[in-house]
PDB file of the backbone (N, CA, C, O) and the ligand in Angstrom, with CONECT records:
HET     ZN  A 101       1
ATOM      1  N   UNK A   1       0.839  -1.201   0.000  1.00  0.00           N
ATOM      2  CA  UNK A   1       0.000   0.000   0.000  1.00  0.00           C
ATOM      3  C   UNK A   1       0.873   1.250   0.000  1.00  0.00           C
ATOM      4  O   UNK A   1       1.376   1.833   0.960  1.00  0.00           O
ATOM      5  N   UNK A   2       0.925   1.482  -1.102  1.00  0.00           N
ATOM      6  CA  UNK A   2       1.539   3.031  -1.299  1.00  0.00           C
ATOM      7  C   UNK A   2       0.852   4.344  -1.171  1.00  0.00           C
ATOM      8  O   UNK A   2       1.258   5.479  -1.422  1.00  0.00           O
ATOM      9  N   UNK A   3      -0.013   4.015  -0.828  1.00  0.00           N
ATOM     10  CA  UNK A   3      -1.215   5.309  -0.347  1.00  0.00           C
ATOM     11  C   UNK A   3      -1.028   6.023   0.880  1.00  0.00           C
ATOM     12  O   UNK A   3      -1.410   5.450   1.900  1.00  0.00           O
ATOM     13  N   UNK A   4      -0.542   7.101   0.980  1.00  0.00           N
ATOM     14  CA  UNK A   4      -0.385   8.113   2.309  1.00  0.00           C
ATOM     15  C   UNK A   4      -1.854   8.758   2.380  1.00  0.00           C
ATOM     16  O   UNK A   4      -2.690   9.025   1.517  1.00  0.00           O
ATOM     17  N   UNK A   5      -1.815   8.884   3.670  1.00  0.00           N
ATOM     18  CA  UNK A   5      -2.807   9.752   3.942  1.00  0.00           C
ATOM     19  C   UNK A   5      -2.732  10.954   3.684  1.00  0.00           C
ATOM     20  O   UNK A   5      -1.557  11.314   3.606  1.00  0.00           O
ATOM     21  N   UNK A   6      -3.501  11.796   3.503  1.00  0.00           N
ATOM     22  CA  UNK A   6      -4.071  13.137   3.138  1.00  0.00           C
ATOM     23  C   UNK A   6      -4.451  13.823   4.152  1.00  0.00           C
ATOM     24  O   UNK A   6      -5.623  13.498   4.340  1.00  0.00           O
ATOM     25  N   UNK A   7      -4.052  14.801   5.135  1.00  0.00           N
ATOM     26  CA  UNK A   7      -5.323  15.983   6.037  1.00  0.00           C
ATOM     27  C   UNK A   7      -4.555  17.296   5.354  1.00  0.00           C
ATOM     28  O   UNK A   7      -3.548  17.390   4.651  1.00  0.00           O
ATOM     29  N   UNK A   8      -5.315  18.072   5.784  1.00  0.00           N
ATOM     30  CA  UNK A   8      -4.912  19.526   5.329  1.00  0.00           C
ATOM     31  C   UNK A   8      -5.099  20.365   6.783  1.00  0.00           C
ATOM     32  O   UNK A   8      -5.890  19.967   7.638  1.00  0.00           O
ATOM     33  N   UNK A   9      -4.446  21.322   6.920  1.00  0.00           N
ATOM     34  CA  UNK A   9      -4.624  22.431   7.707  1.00  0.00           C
ATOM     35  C   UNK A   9      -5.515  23.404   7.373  1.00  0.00           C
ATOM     36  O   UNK A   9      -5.403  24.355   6.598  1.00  0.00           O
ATOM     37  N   UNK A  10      -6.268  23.099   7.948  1.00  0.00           N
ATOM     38  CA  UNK A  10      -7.588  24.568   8.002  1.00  0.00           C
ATOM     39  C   UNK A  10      -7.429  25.782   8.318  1.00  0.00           C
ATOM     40  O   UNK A  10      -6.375  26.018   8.909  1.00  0.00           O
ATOM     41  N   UNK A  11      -8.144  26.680   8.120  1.00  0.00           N
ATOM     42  CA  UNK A  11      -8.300  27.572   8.224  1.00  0.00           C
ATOM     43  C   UNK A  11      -8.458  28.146   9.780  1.00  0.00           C
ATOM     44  O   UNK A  11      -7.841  29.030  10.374  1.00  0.00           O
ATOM     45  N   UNK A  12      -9.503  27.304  10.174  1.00  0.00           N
ATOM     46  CA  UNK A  12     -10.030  27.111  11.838  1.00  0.00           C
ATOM     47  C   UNK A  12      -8.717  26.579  12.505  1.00  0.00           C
ATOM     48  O   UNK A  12      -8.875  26.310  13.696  1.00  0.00           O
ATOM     49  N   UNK A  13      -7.303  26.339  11.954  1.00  0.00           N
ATOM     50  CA  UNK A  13      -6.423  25.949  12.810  1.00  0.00           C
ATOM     51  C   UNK A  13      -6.700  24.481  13.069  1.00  0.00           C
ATOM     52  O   UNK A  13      -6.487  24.177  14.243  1.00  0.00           O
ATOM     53  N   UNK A  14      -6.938  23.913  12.629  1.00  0.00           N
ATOM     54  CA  UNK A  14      -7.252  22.294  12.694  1.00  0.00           C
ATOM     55  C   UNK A  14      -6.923  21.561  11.843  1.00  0.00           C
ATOM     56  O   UNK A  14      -6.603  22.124  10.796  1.00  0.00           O
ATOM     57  N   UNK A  15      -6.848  20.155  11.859  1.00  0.00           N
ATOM     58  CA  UNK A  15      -6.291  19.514  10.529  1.00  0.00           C
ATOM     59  C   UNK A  15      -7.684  18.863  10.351  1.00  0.00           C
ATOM     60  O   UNK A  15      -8.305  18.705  11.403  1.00  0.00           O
ATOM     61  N   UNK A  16      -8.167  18.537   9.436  1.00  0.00           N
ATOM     62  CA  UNK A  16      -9.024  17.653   8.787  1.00  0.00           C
ATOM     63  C   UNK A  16      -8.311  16.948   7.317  1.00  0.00           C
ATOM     64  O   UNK A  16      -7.559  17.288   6.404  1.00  0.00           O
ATOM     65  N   UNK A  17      -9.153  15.662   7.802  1.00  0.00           N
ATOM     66  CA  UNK A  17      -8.569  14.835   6.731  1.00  0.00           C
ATOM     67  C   UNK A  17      -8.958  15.560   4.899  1.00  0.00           C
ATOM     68  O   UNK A  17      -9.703  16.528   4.748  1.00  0.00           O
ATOM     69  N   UNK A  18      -8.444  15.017   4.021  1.00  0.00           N
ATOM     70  CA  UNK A  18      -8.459  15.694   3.097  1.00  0.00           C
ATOM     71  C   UNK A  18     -10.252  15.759   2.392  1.00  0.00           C
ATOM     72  O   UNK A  18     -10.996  16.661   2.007  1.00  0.00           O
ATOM     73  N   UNK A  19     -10.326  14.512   2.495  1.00  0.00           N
ATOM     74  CA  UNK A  19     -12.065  14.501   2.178  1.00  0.00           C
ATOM     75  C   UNK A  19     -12.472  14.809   2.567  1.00  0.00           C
ATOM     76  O   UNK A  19     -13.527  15.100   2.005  1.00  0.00           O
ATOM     77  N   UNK A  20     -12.366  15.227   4.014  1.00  0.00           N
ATOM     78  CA  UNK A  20     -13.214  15.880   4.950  1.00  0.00           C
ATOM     79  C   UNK A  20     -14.054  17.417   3.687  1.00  0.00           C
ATOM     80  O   UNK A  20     -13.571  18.166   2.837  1.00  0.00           O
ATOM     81  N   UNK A  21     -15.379  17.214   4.229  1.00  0.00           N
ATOM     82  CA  UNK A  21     -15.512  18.289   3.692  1.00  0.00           C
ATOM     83  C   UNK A  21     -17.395  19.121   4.451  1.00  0.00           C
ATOM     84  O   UNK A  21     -18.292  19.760   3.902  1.00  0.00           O
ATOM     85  N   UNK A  22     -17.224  18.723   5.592  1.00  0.00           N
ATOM     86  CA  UNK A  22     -17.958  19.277   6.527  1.00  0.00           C
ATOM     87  C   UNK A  22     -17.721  20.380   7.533  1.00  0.00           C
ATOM     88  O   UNK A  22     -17.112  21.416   7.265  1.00  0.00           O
ATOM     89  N   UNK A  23     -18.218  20.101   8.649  1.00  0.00           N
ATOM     90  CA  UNK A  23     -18.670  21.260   9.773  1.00  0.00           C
ATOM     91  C   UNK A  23     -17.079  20.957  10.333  1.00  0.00           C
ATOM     92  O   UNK A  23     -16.608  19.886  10.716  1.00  0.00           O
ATOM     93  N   UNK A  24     -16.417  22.329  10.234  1.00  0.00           N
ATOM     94  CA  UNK A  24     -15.018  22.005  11.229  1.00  0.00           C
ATOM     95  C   UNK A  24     -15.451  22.122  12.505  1.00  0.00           C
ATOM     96  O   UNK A  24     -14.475  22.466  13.171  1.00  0.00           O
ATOM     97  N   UNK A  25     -16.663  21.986  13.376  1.00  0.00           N
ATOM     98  CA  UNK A  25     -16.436  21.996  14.477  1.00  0.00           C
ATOM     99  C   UNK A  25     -16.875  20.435  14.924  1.00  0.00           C
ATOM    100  O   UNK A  25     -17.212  20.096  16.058  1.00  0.00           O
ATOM    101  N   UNK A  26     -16.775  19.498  13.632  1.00  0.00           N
ATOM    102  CA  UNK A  26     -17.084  18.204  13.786  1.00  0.00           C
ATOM    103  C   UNK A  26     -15.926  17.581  14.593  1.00  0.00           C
ATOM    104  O   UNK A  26     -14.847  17.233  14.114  1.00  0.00           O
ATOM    105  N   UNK A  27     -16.211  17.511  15.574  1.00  0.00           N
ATOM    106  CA  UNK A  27     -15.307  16.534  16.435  1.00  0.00           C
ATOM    107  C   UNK A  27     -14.445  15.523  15.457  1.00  0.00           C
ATOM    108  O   UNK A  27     -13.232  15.487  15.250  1.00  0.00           O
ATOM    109  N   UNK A  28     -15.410  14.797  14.986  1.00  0.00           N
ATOM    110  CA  UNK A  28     -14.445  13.582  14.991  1.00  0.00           C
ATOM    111  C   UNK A  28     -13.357  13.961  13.833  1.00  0.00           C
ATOM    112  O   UNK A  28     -12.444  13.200  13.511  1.00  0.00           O
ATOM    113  N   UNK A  29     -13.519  14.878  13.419  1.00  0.00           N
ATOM    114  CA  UNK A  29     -12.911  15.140  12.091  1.00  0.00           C
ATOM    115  C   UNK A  29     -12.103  16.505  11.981  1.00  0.00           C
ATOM    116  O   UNK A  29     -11.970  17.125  10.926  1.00  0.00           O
ATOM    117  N   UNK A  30     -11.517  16.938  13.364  1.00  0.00           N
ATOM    118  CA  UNK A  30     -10.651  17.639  13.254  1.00  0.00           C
ATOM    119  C   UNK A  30      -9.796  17.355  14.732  1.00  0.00           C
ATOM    120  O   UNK A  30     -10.189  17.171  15.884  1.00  0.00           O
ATOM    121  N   UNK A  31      -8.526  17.411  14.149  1.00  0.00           N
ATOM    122  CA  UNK A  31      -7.195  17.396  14.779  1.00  0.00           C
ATOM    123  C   UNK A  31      -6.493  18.264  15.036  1.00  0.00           C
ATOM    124  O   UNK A  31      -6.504  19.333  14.426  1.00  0.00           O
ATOM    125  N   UNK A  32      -5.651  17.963  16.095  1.00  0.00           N
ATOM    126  CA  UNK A  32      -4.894  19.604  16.717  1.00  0.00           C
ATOM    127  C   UNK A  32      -3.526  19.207  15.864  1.00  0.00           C
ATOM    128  O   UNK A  32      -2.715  20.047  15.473  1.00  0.00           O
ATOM    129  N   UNK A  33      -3.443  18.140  15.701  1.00  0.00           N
ATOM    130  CA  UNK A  33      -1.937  17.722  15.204  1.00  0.00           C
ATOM    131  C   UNK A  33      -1.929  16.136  14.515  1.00  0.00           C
ATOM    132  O   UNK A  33      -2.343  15.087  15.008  1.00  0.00           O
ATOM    133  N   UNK A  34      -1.199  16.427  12.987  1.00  0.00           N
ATOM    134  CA  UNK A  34      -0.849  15.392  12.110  1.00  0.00           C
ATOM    135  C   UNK A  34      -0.659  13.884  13.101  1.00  0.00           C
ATOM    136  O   UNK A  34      -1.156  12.804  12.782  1.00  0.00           O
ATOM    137  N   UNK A  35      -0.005  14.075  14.077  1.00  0.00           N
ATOM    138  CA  UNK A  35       0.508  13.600  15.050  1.00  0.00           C
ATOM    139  C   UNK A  35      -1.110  12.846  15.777  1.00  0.00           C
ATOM    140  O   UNK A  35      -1.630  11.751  15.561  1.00  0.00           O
ATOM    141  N   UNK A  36      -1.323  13.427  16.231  1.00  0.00           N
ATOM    142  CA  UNK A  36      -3.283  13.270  16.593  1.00  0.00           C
ATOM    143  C   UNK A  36      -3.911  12.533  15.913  1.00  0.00           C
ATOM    144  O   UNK A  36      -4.625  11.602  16.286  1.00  0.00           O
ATOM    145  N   UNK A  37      -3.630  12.998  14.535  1.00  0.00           N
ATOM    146  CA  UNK A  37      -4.753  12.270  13.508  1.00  0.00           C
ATOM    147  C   UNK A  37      -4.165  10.682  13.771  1.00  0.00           C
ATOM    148  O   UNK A  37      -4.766   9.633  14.004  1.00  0.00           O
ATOM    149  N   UNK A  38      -2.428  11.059  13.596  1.00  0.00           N
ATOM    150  CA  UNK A  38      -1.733   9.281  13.207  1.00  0.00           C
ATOM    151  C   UNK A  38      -2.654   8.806  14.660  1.00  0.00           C
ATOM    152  O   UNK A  38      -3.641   8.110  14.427  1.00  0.00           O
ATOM    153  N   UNK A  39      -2.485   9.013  15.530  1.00  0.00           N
ATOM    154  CA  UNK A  39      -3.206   8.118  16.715  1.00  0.00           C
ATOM    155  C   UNK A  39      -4.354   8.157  16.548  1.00  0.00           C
ATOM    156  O   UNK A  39      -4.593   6.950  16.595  1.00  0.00           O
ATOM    157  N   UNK A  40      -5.536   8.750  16.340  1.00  0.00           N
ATOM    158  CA  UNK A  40      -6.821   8.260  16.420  1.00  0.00           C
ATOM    159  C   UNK A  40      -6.633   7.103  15.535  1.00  0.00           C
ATOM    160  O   UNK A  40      -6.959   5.991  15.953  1.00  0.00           O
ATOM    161  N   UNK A  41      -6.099   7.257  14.254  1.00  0.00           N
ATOM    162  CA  UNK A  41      -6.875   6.571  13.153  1.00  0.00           C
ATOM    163  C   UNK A  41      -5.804   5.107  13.075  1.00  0.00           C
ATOM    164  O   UNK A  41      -6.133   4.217  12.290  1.00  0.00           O
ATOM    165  N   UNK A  42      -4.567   4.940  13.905  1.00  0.00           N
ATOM    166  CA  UNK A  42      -4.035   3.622  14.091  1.00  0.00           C
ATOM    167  C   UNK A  42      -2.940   3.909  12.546  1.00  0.00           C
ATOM    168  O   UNK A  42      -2.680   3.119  11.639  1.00  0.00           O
ATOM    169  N   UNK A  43      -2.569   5.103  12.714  1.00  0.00           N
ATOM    170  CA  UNK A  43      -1.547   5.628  11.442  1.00  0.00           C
ATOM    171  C   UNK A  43      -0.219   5.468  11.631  1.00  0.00           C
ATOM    172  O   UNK A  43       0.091   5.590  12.816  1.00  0.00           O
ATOM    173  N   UNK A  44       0.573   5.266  10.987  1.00  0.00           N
ATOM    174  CA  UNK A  44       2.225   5.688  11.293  1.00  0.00           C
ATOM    175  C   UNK A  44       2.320   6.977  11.287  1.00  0.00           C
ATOM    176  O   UNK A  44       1.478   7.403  10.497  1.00  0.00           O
ATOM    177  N   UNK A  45       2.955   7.887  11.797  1.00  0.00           N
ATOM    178  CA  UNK A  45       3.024   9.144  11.391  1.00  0.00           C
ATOM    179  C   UNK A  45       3.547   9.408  10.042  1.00  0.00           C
ATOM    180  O   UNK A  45       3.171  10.442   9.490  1.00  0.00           O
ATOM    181  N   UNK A  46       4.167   8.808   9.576  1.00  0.00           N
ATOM    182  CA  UNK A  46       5.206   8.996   8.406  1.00  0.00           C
ATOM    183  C   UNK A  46       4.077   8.853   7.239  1.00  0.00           C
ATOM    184  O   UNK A  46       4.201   9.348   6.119  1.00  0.00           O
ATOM    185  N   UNK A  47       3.127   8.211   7.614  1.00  0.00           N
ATOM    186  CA  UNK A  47       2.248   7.691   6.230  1.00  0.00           C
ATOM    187  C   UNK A  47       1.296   9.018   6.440  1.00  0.00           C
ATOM    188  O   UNK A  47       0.403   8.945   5.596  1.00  0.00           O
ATOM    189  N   UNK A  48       1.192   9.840   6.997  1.00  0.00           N
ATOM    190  CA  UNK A  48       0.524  11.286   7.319  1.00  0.00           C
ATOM    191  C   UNK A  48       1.311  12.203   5.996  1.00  0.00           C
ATOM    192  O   UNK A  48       2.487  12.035   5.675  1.00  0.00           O
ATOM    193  N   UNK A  49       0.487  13.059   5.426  1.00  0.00           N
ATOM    194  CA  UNK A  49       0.772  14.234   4.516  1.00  0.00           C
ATOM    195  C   UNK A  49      -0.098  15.280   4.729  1.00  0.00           C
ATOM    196  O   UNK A  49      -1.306  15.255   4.493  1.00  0.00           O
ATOM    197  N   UNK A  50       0.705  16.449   5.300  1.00  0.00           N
ATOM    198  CA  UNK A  50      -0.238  17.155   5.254  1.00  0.00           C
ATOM    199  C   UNK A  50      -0.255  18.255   3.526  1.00  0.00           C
ATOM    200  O   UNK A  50       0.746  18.530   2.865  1.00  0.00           O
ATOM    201  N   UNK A  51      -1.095  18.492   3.343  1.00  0.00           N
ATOM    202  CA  UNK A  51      -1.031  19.264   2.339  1.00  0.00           C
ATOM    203  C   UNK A  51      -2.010  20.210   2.715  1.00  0.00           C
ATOM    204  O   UNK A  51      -2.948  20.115   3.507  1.00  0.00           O
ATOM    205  N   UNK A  52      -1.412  21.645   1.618  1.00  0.00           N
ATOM    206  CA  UNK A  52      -2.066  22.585   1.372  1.00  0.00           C
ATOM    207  C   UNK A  52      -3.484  22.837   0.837  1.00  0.00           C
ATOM    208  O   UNK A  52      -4.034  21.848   0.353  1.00  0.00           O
ATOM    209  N   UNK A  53      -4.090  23.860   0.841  1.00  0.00           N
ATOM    210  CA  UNK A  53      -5.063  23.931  -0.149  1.00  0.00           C
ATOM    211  C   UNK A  53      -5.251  24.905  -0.281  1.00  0.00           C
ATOM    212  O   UNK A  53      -5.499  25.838   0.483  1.00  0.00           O
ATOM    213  N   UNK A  54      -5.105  24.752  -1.782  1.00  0.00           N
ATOM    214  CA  UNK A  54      -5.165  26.508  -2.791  1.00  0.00           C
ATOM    215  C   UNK A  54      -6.593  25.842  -3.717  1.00  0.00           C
ATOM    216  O   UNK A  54      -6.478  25.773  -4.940  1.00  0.00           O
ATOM    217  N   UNK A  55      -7.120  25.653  -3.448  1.00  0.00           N
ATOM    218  CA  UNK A  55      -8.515  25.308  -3.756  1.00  0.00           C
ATOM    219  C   UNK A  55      -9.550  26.277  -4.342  1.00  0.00           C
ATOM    220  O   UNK A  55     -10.351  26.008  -5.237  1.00  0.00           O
ATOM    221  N   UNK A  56      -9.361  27.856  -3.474  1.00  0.00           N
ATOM    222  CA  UNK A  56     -10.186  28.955  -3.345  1.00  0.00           C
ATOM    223  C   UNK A  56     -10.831  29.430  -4.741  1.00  0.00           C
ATOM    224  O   UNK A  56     -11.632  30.365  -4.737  1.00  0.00           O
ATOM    225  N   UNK A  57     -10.473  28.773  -5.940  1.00  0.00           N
ATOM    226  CA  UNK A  57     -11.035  29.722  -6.747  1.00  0.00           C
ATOM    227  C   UNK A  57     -11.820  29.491  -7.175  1.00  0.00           C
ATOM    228  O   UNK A  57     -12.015  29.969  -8.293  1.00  0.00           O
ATOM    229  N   UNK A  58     -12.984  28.445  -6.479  1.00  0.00           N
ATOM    230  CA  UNK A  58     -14.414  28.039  -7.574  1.00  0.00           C
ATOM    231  C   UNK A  58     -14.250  26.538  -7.678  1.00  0.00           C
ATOM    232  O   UNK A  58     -15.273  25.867  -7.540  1.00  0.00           O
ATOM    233  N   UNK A  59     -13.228  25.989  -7.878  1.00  0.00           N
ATOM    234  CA  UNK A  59     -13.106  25.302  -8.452  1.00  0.00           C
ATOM    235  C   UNK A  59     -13.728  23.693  -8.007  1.00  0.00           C
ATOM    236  O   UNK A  59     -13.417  23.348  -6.867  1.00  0.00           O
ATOM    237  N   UNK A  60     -14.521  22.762  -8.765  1.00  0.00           N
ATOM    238  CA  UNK A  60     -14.707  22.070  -7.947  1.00  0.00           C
ATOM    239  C   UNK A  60     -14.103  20.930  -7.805  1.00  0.00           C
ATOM    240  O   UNK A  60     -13.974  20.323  -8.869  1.00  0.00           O
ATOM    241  N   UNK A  61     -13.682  20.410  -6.877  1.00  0.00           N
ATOM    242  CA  UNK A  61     -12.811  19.049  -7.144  1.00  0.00           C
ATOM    243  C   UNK A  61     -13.691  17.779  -6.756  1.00  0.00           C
ATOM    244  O   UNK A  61     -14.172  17.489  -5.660  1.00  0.00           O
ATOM    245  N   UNK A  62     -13.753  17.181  -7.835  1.00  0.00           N
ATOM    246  CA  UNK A  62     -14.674  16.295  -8.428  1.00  0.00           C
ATOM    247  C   UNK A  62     -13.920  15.212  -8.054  1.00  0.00           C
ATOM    248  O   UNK A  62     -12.767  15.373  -8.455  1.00  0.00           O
ATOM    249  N   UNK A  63     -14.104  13.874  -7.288  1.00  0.00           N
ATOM    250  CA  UNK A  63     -13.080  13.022  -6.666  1.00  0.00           C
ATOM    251  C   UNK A  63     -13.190  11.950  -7.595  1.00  0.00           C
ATOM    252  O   UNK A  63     -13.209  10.847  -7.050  1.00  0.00           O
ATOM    253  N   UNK A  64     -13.279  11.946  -8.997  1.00  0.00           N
ATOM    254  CA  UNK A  64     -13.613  10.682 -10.065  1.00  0.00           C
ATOM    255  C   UNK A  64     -11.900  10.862 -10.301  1.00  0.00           C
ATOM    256  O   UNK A  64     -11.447  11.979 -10.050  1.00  0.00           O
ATOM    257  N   UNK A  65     -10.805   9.634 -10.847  1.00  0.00           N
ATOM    258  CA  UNK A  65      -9.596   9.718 -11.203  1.00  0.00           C
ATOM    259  C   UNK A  65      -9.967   9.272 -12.868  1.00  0.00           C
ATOM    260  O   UNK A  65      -9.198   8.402 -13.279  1.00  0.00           O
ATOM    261  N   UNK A  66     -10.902   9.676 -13.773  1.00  0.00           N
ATOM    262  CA  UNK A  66     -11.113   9.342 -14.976  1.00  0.00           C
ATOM    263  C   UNK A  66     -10.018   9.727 -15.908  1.00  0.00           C
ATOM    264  O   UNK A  66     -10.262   9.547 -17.101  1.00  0.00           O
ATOM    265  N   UNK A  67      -8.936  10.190 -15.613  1.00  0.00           N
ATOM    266  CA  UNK A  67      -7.545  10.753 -16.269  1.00  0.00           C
ATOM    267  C   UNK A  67      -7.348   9.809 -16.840  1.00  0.00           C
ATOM    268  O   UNK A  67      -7.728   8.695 -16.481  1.00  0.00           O
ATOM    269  N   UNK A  68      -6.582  10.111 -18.054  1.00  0.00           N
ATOM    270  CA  UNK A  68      -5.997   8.437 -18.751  1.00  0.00           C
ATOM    271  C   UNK A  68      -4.743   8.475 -18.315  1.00  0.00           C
ATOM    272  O   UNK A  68      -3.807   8.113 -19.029  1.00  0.00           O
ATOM    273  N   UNK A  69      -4.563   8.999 -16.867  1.00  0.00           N
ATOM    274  CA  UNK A  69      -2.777   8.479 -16.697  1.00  0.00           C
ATOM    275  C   UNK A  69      -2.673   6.937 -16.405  1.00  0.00           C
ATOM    276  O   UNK A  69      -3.492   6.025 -16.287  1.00  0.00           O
ATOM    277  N   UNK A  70      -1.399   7.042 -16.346  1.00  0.00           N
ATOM    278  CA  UNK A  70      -1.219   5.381 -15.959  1.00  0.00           C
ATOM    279  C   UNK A  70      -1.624   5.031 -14.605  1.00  0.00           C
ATOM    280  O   UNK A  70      -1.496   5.888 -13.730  1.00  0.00           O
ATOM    281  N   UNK A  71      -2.105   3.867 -14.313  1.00  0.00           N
ATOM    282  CA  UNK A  71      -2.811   3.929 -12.960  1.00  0.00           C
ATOM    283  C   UNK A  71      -1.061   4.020 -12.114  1.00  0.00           C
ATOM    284  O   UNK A  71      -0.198   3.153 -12.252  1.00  0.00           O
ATOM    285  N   UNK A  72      -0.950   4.975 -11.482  1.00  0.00           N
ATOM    286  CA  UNK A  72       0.079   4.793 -10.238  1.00  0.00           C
ATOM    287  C   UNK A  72      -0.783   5.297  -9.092  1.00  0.00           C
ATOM    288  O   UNK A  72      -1.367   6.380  -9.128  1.00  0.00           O
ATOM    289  N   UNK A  73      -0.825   4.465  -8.098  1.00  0.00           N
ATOM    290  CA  UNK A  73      -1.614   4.241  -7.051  1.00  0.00           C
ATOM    291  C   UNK A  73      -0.429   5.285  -6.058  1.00  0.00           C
ATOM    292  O   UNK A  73       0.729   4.998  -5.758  1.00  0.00           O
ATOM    293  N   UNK A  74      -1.143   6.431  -5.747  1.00  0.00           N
ATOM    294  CA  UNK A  74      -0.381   7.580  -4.162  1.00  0.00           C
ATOM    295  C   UNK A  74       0.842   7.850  -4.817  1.00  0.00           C
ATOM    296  O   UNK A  74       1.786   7.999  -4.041  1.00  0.00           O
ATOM    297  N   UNK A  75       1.197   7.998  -6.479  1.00  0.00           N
ATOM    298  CA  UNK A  75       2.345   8.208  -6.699  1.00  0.00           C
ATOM    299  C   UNK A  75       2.687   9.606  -6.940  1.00  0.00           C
ATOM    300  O   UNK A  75       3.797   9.709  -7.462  1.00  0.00           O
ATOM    301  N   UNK A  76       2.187  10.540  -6.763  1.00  0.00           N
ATOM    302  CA  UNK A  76       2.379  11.879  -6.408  1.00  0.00           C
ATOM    303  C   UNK A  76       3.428  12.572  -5.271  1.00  0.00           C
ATOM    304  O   UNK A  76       3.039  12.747  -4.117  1.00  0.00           O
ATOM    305  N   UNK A  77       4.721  12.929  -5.680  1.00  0.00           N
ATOM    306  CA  UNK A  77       5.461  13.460  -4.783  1.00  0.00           C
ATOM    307  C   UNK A  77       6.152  12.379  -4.171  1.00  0.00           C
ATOM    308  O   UNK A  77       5.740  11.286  -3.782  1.00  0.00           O
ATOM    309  N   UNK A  78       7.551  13.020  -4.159  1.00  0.00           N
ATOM    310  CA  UNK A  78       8.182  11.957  -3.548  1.00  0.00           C
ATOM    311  C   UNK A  78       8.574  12.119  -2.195  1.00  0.00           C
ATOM    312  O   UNK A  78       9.141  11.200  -1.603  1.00  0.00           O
TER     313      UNK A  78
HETATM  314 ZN    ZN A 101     -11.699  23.608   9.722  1.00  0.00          ZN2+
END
């Protein structure tokens, strides 16, 4: 499994996972620390990414991978 996890840093100062895409004052779904998330969810820390989000402009991100790339499974970034 080459798949890292995904949270992002919010706005509200919290991490939510990357799908997350609800109420940040949802408990279960926001974290004080990458670190936090790896323990609730039974994570390594290392398999944690946090990423950015420059998202803001409208845009909608549609979670279908219908791209004709080659399937590489979490191969984004090394
Ligand atoms: Zn938030």
């Amino acid at each position: 499994m080459a798949t890292g996890t995904v949270i992002y840093k919010c706005s509200c100062g919290a991490y939510h996972p990357w799908k997350f895409d609800g109420d940040c004052r949802d408990k279960d779904n926001r974290y004080s620390s990458p670190e936090e998330y790896a323990e609730e969810n039974n994570l390594d820390p290392d398999d944690i990414e946090v990423r950015a989000i420059d998202a803001e402009d409208g845009e909608v991100d549609d979670d279908e991978d219908d791209d004709d790339d080659d399937d590489d499974e979490g191969g984004e970034g090394d």
